[in-house]
PyMOL Python script that loads the backbone (N, CA, C, O; Angstrom):
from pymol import cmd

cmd.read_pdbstr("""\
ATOM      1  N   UNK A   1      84.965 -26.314 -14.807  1.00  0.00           N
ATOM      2  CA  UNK A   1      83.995 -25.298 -14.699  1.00  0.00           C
ATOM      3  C   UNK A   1      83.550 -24.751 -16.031  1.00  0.00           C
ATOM      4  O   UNK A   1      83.885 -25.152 -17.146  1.00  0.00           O
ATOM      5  N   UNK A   2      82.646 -23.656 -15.682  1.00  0.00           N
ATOM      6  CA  UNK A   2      82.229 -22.932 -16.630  1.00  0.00           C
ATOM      7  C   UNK A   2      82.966 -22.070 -17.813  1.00  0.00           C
ATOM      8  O   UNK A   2      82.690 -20.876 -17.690  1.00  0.00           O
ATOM      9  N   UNK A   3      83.836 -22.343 -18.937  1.00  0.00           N
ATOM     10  CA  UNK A   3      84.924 -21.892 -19.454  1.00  0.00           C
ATOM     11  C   UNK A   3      84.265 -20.326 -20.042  1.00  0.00           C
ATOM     12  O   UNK A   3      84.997 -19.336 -20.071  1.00  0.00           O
ATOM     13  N   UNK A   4      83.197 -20.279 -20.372  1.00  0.00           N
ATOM     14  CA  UNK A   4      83.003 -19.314 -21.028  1.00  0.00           C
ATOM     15  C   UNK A   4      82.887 -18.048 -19.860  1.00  0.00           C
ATOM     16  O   UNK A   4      83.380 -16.936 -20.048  1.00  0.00           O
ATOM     17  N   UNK A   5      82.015 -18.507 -18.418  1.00  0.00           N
ATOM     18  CA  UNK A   5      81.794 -17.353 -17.555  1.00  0.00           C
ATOM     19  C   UNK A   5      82.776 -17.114 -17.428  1.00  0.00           C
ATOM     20  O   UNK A   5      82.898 -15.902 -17.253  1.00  0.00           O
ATOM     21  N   UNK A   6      84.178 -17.919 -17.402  1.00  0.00           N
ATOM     22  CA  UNK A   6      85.599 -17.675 -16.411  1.00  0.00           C
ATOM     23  C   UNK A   6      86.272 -16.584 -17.608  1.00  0.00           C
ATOM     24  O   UNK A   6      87.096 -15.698 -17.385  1.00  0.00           O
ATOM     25  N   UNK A   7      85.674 -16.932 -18.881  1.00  0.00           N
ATOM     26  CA  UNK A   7      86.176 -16.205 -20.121  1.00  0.00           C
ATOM     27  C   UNK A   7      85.941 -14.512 -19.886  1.00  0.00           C
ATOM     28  O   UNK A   7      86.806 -13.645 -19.765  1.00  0.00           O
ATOM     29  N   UNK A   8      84.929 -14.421 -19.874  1.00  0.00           N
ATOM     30  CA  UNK A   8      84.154 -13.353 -19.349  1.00  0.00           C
ATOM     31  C   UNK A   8      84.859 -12.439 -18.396  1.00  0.00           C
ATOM     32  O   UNK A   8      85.283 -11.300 -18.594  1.00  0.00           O
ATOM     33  N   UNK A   9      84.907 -13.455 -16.928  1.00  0.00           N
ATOM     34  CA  UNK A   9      85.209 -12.711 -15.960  1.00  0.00           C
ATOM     35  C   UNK A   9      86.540 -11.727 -15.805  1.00  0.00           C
ATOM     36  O   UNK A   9      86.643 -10.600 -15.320  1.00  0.00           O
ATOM     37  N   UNK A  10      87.772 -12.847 -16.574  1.00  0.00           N
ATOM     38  CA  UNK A  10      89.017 -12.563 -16.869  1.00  0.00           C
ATOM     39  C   UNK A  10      88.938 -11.299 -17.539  1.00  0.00           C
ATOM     40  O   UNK A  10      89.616 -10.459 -16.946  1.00  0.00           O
ATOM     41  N   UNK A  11      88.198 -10.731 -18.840  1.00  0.00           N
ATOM     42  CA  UNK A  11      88.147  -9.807 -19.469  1.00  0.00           C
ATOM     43  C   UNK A  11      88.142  -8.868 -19.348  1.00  0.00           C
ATOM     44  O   UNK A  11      88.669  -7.882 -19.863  1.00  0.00           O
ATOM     45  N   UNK A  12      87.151  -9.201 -18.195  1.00  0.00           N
ATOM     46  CA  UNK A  12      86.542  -7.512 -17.913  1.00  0.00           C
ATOM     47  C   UNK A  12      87.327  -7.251 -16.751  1.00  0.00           C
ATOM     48  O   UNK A  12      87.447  -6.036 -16.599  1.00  0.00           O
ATOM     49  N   UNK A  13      88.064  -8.095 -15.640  1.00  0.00           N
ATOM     50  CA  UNK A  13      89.069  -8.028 -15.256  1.00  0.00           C
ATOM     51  C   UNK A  13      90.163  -7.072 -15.770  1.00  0.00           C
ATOM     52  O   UNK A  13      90.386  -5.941 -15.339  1.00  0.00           O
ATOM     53  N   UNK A  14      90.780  -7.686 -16.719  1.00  0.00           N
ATOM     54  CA  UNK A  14      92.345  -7.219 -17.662  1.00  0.00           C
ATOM     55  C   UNK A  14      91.530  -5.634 -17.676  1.00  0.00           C
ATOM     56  O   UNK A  14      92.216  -4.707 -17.244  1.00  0.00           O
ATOM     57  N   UNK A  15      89.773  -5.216 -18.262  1.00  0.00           N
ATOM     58  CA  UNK A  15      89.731  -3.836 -19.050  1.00  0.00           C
ATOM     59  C   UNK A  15      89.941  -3.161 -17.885  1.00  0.00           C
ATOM     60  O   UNK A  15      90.558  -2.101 -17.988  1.00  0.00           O
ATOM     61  N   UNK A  16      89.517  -3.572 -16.599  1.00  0.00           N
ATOM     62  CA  UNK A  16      89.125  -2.292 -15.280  1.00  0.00           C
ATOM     63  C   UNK A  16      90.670  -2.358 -14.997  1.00  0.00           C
ATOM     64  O   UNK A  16      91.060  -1.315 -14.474  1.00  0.00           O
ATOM     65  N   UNK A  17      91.867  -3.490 -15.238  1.00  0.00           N
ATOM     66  CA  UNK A  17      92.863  -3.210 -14.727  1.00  0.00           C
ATOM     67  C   UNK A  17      93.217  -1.785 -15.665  1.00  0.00           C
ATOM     68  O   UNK A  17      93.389  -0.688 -15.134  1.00  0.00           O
ATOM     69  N   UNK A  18      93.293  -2.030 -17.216  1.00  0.00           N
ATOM     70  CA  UNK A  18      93.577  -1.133 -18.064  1.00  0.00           C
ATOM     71  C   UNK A  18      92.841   0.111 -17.656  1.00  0.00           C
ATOM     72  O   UNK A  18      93.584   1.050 -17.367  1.00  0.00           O
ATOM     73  N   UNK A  19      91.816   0.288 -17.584  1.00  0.00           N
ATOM     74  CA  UNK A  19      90.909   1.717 -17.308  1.00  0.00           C
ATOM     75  C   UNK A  19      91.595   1.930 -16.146  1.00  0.00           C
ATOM     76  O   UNK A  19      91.587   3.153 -16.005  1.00  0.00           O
ATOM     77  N   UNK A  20      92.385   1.263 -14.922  1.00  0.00           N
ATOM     78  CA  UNK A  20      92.670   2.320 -13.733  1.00  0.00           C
ATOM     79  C   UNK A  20      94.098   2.423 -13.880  1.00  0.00           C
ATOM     80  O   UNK A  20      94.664   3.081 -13.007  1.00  0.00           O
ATOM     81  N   UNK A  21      94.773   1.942 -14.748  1.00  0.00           N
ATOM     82  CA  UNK A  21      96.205   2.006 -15.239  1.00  0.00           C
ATOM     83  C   UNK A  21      96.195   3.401 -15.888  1.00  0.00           C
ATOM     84  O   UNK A  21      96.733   4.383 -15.378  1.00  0.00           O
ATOM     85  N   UNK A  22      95.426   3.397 -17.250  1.00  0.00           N
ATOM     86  CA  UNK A  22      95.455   4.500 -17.429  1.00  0.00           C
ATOM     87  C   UNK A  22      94.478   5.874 -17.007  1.00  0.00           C
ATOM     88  O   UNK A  22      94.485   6.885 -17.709  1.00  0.00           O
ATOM     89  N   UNK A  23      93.756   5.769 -15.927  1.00  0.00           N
ATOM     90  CA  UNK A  23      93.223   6.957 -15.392  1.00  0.00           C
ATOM     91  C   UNK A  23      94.268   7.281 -14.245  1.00  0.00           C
ATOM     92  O   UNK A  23      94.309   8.433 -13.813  1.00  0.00           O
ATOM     93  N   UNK A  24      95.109   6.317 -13.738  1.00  0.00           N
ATOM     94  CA  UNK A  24      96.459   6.879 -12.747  1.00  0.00           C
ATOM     95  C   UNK A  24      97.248   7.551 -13.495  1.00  0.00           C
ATOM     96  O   UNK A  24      97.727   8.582 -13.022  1.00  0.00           O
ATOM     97  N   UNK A  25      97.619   7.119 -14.961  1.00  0.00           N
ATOM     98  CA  UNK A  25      98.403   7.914 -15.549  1.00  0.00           C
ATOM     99  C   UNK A  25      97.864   9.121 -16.123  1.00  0.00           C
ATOM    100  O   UNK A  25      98.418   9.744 -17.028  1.00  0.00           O
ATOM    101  N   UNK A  26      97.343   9.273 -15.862  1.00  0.00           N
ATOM    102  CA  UNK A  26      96.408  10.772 -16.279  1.00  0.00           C
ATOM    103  C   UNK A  26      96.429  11.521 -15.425  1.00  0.00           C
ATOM    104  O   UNK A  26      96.735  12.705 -15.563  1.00  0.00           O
ATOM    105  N   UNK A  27      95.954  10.722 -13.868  1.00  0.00           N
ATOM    106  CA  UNK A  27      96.124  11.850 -12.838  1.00  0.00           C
ATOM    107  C   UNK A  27      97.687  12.280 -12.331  1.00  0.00           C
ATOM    108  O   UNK A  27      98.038  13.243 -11.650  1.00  0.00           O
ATOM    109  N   UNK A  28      98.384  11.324 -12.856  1.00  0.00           N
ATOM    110  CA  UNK A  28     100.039  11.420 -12.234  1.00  0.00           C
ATOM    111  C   UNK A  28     100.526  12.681 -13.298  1.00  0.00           C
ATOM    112  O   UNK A  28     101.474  13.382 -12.943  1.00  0.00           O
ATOM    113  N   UNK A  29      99.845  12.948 -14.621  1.00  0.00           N
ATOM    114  CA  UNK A  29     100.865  13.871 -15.555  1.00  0.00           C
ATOM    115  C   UNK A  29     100.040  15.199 -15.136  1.00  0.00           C
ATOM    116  O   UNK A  29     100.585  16.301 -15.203  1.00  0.00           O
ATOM    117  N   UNK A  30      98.418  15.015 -14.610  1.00  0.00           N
ATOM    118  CA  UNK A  30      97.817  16.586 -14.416  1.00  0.00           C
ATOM    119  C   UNK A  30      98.645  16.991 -13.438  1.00  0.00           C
ATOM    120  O   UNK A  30      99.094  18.133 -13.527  1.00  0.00           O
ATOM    121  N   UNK A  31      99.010  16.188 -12.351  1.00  0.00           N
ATOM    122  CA  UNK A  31      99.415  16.353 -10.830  1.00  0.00           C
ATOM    123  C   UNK A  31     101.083  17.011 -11.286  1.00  0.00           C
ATOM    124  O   UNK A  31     101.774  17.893 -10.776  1.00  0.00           O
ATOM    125  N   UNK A  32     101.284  16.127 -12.447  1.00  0.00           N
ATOM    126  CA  UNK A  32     102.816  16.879 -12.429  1.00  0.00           C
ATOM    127  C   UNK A  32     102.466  18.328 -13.025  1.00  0.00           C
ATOM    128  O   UNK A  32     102.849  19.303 -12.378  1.00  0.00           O
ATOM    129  N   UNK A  33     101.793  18.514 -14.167  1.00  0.00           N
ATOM    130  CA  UNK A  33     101.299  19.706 -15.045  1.00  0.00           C
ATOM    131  C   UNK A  33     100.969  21.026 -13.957  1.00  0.00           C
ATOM    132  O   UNK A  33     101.421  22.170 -13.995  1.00  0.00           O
ATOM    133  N   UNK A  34     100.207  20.533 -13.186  1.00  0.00           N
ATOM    134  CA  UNK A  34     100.026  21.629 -11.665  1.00  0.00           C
ATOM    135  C   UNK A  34     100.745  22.185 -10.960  1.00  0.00           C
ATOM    136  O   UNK A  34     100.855  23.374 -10.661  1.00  0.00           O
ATOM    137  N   UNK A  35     101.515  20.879 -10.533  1.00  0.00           N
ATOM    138  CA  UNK A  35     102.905  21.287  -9.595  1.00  0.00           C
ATOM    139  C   UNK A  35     103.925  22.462 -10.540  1.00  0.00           C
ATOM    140  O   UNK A  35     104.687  23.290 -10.041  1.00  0.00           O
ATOM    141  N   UNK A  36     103.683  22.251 -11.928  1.00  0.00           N
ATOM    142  CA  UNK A  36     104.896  23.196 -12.529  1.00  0.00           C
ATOM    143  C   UNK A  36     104.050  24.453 -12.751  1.00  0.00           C
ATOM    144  O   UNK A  36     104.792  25.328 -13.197  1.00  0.00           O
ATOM    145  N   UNK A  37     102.835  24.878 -12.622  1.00  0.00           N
ATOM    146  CA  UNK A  37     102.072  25.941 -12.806  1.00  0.00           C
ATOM    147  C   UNK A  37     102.244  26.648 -11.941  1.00  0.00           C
ATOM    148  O   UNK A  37     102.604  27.817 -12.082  1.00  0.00           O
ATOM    149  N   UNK A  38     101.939  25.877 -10.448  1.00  0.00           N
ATOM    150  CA  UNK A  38     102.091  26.346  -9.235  1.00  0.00           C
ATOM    151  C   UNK A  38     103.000  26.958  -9.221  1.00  0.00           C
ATOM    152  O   UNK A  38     102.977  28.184  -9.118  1.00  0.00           O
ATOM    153  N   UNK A  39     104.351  26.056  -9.351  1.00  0.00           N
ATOM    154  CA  UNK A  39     106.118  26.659  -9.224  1.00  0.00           C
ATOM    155  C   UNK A  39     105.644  27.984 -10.198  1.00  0.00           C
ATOM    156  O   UNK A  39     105.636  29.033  -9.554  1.00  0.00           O
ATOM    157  N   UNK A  40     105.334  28.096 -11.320  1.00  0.00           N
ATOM    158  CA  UNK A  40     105.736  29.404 -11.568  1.00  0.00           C
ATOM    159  C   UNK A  40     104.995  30.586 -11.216  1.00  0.00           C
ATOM    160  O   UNK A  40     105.228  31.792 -11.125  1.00  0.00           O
ATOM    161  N   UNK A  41     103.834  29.664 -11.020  1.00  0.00           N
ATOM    162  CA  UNK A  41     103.060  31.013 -10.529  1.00  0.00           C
ATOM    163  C   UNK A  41     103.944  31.671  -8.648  1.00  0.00           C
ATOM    164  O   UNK A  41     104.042  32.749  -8.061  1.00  0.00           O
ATOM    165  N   UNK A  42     104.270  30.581  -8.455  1.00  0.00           N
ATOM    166  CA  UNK A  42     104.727  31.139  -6.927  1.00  0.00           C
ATOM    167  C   UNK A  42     106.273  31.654  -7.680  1.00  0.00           C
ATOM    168  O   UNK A  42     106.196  32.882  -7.644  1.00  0.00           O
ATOM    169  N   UNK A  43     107.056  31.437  -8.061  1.00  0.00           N
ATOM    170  CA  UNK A  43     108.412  31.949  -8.886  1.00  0.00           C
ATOM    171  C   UNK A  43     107.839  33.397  -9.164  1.00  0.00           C
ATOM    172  O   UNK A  43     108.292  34.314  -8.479  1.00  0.00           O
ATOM    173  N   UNK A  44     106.850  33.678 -10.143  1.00  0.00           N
ATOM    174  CA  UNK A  44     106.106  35.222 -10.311  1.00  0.00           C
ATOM    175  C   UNK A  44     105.854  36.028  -9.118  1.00  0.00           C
ATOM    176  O   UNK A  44     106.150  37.217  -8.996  1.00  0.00           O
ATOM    177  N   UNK A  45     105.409  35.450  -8.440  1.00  0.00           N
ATOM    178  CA  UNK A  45     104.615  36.328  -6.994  1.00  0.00           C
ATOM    179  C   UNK A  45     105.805  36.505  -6.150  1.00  0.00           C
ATOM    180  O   UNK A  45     105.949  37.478  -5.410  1.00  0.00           O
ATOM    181  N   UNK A  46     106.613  35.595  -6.267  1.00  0.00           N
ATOM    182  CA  UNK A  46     108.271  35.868  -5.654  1.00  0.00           C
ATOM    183  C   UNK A  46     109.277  37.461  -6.004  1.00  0.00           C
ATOM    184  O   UNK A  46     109.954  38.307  -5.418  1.00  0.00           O
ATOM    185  N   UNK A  47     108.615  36.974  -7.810  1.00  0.00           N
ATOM    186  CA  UNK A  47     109.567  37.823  -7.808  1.00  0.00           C
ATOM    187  C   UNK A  47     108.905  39.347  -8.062  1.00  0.00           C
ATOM    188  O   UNK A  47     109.641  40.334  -8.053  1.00  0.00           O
ATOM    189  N   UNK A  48     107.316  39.473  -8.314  1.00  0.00           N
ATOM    190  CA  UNK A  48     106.725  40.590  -7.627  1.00  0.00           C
ATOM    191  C   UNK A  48     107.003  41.152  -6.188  1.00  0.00           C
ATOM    192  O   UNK A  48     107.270  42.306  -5.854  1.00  0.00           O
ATOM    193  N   UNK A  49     106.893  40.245  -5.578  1.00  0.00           N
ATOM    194  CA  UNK A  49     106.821  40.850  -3.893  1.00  0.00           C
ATOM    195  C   UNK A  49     108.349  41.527  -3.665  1.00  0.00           C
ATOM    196  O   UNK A  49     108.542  42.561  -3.025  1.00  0.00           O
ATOM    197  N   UNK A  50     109.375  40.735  -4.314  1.00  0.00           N
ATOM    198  CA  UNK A  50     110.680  41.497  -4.382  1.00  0.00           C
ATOM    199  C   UNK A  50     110.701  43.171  -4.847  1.00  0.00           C
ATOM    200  O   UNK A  50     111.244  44.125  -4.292  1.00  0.00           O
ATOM    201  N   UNK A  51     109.735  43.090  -6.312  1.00  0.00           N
ATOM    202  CA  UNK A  51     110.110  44.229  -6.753  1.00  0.00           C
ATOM    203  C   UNK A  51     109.256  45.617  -6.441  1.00  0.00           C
ATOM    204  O   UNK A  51     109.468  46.740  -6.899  1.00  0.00           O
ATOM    205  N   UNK A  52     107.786  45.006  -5.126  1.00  0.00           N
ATOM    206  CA  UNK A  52     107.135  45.985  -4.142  1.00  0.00           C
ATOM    207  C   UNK A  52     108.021  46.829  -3.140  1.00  0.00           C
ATOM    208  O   UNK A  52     108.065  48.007  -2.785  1.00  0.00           O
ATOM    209  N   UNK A  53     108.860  45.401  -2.790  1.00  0.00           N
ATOM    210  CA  UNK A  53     109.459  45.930  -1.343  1.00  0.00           C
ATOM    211  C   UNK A  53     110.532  46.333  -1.631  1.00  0.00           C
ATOM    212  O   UNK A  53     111.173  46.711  -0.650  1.00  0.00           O
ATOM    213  N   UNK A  54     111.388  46.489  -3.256  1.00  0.00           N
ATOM    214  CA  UNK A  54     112.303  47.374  -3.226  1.00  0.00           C
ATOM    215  C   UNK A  54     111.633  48.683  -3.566  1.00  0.00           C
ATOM    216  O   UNK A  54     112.552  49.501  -3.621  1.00  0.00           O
ATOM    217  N   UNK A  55     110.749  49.151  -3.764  1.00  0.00           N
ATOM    218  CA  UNK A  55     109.950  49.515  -4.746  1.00  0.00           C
ATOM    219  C   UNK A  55     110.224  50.899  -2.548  1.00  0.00           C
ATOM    220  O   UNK A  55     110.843  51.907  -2.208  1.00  0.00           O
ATOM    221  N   UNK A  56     109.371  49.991  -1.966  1.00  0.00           N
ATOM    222  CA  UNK A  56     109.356  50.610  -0.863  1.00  0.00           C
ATOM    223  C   UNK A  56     109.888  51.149  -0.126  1.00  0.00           C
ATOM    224  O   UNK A  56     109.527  52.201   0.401  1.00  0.00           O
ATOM    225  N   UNK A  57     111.512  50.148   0.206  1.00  0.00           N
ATOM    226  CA  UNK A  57     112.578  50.531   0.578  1.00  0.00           C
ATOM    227  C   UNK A  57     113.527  52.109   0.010  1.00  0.00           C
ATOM    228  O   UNK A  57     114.127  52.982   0.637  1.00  0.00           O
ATOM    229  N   UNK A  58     113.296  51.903  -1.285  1.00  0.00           N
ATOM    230  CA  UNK A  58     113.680  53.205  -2.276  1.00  0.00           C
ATOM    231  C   UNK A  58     112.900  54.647  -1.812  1.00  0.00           C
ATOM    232  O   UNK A  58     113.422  55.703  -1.454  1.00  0.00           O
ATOM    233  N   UNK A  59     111.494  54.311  -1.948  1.00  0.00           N
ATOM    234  CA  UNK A  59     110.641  55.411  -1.416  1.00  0.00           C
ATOM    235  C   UNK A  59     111.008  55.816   0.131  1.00  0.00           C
ATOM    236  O   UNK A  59     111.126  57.037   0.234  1.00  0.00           O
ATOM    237  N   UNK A  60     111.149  55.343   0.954  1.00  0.00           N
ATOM    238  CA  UNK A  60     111.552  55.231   2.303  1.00  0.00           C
ATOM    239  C   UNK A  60     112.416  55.699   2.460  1.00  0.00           C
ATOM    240  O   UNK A  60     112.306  56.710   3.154  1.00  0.00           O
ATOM    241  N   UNK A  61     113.733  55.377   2.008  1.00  0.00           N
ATOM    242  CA  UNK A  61     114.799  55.849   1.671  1.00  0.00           C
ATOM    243  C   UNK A  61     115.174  57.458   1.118  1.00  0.00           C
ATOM    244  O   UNK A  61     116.081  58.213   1.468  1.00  0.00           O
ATOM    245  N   UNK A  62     114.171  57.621   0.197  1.00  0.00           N
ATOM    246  CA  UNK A  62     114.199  58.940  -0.606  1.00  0.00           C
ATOM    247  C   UNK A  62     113.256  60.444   0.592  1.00  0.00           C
ATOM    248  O   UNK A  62     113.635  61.589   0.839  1.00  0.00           O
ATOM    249  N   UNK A  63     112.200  59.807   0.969  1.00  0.00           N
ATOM    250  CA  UNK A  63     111.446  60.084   2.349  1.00  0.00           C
ATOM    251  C   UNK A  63     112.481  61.082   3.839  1.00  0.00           C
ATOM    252  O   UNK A  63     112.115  61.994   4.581  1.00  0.00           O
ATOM    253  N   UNK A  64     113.841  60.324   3.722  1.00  0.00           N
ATOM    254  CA  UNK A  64     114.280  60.238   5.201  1.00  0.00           C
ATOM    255  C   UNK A  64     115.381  61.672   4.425  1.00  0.00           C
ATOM    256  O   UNK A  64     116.200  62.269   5.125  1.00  0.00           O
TER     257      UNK A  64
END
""", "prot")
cmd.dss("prot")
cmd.show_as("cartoon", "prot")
cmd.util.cbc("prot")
cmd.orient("prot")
């Protein structure tokens, strides 16, 4: 066959493998980068909501 089209085809082959190799690895480190934002942002709001509802309990307490 045609050595040069097959040349070609292979190439651009290998680049789209490379371009989705590394656009997975891009989305796999944002996806991790998120997940640890998330955790702390929910770790924060955790430990806000703790320090409302003692916050409440105390008042309640002082109330009775």
């Amino acid at each position: 066959g045609d050595v040069t089209t097959l040349a070609s085809a292979i190439t651009i082959a290998f680049k789209t493998t490379v371009i989705g190799i590394g656009s997975g690895a891009i989305a796999y480190f944002a996806s991790k980068l998120r997940r640890r934002w998330f955790g702390e942002y929910l770790a924060n709001l955790d430990a806000l909501m703790d320090a409302i509802l003692d916050n409440i309990d105390k008042r309640d307490e002082r109330l009775k």
